[in-house]
N, CA, C and O of each residue as an XYZ file, in Angstrom:
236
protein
N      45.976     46.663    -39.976
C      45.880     47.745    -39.024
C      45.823     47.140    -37.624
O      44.954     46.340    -37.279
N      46.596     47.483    -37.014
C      47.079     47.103    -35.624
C      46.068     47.440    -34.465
O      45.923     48.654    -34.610
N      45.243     47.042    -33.340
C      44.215     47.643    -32.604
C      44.891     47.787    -31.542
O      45.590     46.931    -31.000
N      44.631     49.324    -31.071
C      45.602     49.175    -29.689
C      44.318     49.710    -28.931
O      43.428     50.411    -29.414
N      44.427     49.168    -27.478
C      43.971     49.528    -26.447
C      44.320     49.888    -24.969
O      44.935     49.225    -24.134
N      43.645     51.360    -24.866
C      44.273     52.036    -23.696
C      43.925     51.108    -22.406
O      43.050     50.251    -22.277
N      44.991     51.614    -21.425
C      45.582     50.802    -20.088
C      44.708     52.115    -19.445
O      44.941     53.251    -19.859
N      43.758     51.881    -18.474
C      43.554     53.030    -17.523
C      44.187     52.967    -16.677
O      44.602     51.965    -16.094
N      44.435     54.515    -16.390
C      45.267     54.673    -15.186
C      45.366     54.692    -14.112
O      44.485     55.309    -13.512
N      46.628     53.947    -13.179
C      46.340     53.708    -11.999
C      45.562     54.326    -10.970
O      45.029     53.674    -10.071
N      45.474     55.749    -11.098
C      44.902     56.086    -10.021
C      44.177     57.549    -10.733
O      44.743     58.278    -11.547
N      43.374     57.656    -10.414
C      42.279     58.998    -10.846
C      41.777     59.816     -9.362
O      41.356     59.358     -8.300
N      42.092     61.560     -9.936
C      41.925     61.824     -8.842
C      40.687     63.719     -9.187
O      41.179     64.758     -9.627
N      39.939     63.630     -8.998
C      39.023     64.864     -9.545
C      39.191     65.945     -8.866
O      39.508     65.540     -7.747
N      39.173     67.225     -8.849
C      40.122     68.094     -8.875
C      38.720     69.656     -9.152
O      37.749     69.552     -9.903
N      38.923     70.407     -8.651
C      38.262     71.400     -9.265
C      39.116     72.525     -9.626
O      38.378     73.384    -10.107
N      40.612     73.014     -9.618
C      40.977     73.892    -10.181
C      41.748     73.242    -11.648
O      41.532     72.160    -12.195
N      42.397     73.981    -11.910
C      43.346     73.724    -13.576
C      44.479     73.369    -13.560
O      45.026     72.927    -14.570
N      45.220     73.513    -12.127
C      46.961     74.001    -11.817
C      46.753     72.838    -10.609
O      45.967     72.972     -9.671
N      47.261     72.159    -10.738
C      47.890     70.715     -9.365
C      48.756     70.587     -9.548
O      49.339     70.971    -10.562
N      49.242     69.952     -8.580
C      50.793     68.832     -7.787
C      50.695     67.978     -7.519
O      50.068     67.654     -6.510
N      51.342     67.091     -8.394
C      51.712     65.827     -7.830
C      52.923     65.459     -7.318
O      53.979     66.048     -7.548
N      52.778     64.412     -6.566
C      54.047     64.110     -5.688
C      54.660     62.470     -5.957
O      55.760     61.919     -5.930
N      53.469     62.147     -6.184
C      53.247     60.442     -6.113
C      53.182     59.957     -4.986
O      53.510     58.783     -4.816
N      52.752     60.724     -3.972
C      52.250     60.543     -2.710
C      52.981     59.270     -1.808
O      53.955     58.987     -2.506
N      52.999     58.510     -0.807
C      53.758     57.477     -0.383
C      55.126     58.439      0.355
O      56.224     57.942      0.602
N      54.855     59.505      0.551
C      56.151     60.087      0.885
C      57.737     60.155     -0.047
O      57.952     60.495     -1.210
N      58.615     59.702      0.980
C      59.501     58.965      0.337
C      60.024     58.423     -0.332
O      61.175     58.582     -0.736
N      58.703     57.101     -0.769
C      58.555     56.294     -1.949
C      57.938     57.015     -3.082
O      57.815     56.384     -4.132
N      57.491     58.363     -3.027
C      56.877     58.903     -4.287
C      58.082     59.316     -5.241
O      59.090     58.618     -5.350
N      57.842     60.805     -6.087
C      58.289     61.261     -6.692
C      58.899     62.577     -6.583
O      58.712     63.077     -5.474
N      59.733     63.465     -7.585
C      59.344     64.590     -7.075
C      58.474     65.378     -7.594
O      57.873     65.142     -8.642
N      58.280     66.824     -6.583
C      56.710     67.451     -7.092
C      56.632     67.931     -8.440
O      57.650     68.395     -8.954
N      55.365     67.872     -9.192
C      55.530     68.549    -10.208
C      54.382     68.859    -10.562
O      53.340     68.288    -10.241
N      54.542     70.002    -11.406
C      52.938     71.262    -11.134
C      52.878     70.603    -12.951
O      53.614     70.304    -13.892
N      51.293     70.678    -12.498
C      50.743     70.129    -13.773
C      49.804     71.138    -14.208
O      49.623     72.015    -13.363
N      49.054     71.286    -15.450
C      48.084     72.483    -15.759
C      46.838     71.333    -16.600
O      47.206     70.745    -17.617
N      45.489     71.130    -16.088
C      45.044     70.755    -17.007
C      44.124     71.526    -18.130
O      43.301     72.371    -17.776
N      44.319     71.181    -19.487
C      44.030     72.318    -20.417
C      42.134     71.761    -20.245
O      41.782     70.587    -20.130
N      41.398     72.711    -20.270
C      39.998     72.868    -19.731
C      39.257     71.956    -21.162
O      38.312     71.190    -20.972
N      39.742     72.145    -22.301
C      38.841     71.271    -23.673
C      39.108     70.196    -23.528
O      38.437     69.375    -24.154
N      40.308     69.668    -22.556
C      40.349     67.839    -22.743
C      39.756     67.667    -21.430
O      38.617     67.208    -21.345
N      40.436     67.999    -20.370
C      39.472     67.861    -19.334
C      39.898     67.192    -17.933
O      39.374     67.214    -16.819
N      41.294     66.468    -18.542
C      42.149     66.022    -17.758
C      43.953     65.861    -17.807
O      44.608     65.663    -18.830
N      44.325     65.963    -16.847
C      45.861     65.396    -17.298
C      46.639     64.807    -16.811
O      47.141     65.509    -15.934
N      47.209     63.598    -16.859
C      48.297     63.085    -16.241
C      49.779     63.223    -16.086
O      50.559     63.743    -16.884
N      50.088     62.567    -14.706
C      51.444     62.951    -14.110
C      52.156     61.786    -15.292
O      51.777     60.712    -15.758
N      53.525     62.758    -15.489
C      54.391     61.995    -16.267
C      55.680     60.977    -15.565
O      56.589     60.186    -15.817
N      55.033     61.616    -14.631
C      55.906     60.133    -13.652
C      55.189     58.807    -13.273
O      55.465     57.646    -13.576
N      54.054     59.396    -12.422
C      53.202     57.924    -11.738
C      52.153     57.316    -12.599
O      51.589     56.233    -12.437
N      51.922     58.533    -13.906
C      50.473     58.283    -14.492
C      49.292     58.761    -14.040
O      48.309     59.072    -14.713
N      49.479     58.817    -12.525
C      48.138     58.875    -11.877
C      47.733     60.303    -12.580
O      48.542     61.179    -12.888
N      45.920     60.366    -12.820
C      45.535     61.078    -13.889
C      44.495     62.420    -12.532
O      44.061     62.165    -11.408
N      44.464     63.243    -13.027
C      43.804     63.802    -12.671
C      42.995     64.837    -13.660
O      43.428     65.430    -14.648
N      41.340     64.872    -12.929
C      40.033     65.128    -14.085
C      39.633     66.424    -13.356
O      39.512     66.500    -12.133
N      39.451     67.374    -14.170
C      38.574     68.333    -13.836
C      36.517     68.226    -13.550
O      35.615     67.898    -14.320
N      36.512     68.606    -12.332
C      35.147     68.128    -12.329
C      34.697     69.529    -12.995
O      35.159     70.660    -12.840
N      33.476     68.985    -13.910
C      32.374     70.518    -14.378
C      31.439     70.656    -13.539
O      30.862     69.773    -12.906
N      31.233     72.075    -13.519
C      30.152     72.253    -12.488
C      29.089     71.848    -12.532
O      28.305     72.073    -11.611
């Protein structure tokens, strides 16, 4: 059985609604935008371009 271990992601960013955009920020050098939803039981979700993750804070 093979052990794999997760890479954290480059950049984490906490968030208080459910619905964001990412851009990959850098302007130019980013990405394009894309609306993300994070589902509220996991708690977070990442961009499928940069990775960069973004967390729902609980109150």
């Amino acid at each position: 059985m093979s052990q794999q271990t997760q890479t954290p992601p480059p950049e984490t960013e906490y968030v208080t609604t459910t619905r964001i955009a990412c851009d990959g920020g850098d302007g130019a050098l980013g990405h394009p935008r894309v609306w993300l939803s994070i589902d509220e039981k996991l708690g977070y979700v990442e961009c499928g371009y940069c990775d960069k993750r973004f967390v729902l804070k609980k109150d």
